[in-house]
C-alpha positions as CSV (number, residue, x, y, z in Angstrom):
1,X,-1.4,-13.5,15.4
2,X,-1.1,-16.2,12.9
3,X,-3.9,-17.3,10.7
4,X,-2.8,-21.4,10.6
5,X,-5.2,-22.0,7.5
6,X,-3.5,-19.5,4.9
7,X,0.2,-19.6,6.2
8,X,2.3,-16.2,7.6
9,X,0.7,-13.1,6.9
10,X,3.5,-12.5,4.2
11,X,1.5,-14.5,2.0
12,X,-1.2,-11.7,2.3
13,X,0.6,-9.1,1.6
14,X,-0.5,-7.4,-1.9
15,X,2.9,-7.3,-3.7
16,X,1.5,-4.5,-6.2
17,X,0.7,-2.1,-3.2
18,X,4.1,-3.2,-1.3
19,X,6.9,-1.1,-3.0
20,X,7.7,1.9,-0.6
21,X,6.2,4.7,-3.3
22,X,3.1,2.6,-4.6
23,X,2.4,1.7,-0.6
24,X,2.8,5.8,0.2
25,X,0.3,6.6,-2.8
26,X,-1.8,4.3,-1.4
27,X,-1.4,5.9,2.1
28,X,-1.9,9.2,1.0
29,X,-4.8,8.4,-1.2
30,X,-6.9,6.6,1.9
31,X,-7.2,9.5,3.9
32,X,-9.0,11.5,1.5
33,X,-12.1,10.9,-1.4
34,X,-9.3,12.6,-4.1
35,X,-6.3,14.4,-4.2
36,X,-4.4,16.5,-7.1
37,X,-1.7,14.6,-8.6
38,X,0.4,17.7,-7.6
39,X,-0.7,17.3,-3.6
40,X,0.2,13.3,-3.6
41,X,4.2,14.1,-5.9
42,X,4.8,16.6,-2.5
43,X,3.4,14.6,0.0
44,X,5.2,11.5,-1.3
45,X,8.4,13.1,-1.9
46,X,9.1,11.9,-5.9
47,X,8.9,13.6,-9.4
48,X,6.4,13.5,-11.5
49,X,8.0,11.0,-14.1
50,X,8.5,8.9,-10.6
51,X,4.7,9.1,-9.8
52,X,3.3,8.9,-13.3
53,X,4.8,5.8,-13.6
54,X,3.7,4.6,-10.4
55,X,-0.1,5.7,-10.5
56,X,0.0,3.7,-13.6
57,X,0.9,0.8,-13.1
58,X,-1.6,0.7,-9.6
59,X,-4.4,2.2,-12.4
60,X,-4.1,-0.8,-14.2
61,X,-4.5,-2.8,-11.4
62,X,-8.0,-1.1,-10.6
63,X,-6.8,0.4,-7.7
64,X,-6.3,4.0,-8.2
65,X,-8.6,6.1,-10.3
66,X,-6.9,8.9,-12.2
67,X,-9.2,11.7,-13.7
68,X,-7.9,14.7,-15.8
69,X,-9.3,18.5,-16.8
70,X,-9.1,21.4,-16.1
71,X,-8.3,24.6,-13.8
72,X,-9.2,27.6,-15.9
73,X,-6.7,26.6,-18.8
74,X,-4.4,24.6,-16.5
75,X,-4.5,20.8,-16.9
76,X,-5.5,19.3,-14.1
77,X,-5.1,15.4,-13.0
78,X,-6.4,14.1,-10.0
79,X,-6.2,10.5,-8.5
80,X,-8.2,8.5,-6.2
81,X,-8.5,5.0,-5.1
82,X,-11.2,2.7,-6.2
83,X,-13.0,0.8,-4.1
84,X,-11.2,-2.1,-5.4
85,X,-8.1,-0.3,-4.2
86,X,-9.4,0.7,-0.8
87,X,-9.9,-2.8,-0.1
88,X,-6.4,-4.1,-1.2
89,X,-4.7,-1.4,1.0
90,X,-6.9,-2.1,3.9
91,X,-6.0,-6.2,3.5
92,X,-2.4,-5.4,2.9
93,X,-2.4,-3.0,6.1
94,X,-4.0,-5.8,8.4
95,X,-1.7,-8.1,6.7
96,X,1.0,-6.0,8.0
97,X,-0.2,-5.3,11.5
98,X,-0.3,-9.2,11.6
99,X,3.1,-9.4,11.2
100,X,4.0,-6.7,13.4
101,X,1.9,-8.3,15.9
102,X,3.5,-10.3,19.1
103,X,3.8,-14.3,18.0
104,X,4.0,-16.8,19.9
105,X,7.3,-18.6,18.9
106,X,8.2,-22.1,20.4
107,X,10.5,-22.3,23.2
108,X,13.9,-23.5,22.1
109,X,14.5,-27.3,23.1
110,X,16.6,-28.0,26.2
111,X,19.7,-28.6,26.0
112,X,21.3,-31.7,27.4
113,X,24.5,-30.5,27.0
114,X,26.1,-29.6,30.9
115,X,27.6,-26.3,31.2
């Protein structure tokens, strides 16, 4: 499904959310309203230095939401995405599934060449 008036879907694509960790934050972070920083390092699969950098750099993009206190005397962070963010991940997904979508390609011009 190309969209004539803005180009390929590529163009779409958010490139903030589309490195493979920031997009799996971002994944992980739409399914629920908030999640411990803890919860998203394990369901990601990176470290914390990995993640802290990460969540950063999308929190200063709006799009994620990081929170910290405290569990008893435990620090605490937890992250969530703004709405901001829930609308850039939802516009980079469709972006996506636009791409991944069947196209239409031209058929390749006959050849006048005999066999």
């Amino acid at each position: 499904m190309s969209d004539l008036a803005t180009g390929h879907a590529r163009h779409r694509l958010d490139e903030v959310i589309h490195a493979p960790v920031r997009f799996s934050i971002m994944a992980a972070l739409a399914q629920v309203d908030e999640a411990e920083f803890a919860a998203v390092r394990d369901a990601v699969e990176v470290s914390d230095s990995v993640l802290s950098r990460q969540v950063s750099l999308l929190e200063s993009h709006r799009y994620v939401h990081v929170k910290k206190g405290y569990v008893g005397k435990r620090p605490r962070t937890w992250l969530s995405l703004t709405k901001t963010g829930r609308q850039a991940y939802a516009a980079h997904l469709a972006a996506l599934r636009d791409i991944a979508s069947p196209t239409t390609l031209p058929p390749p011009p006959s050849s006048t060449i005999d066999q």
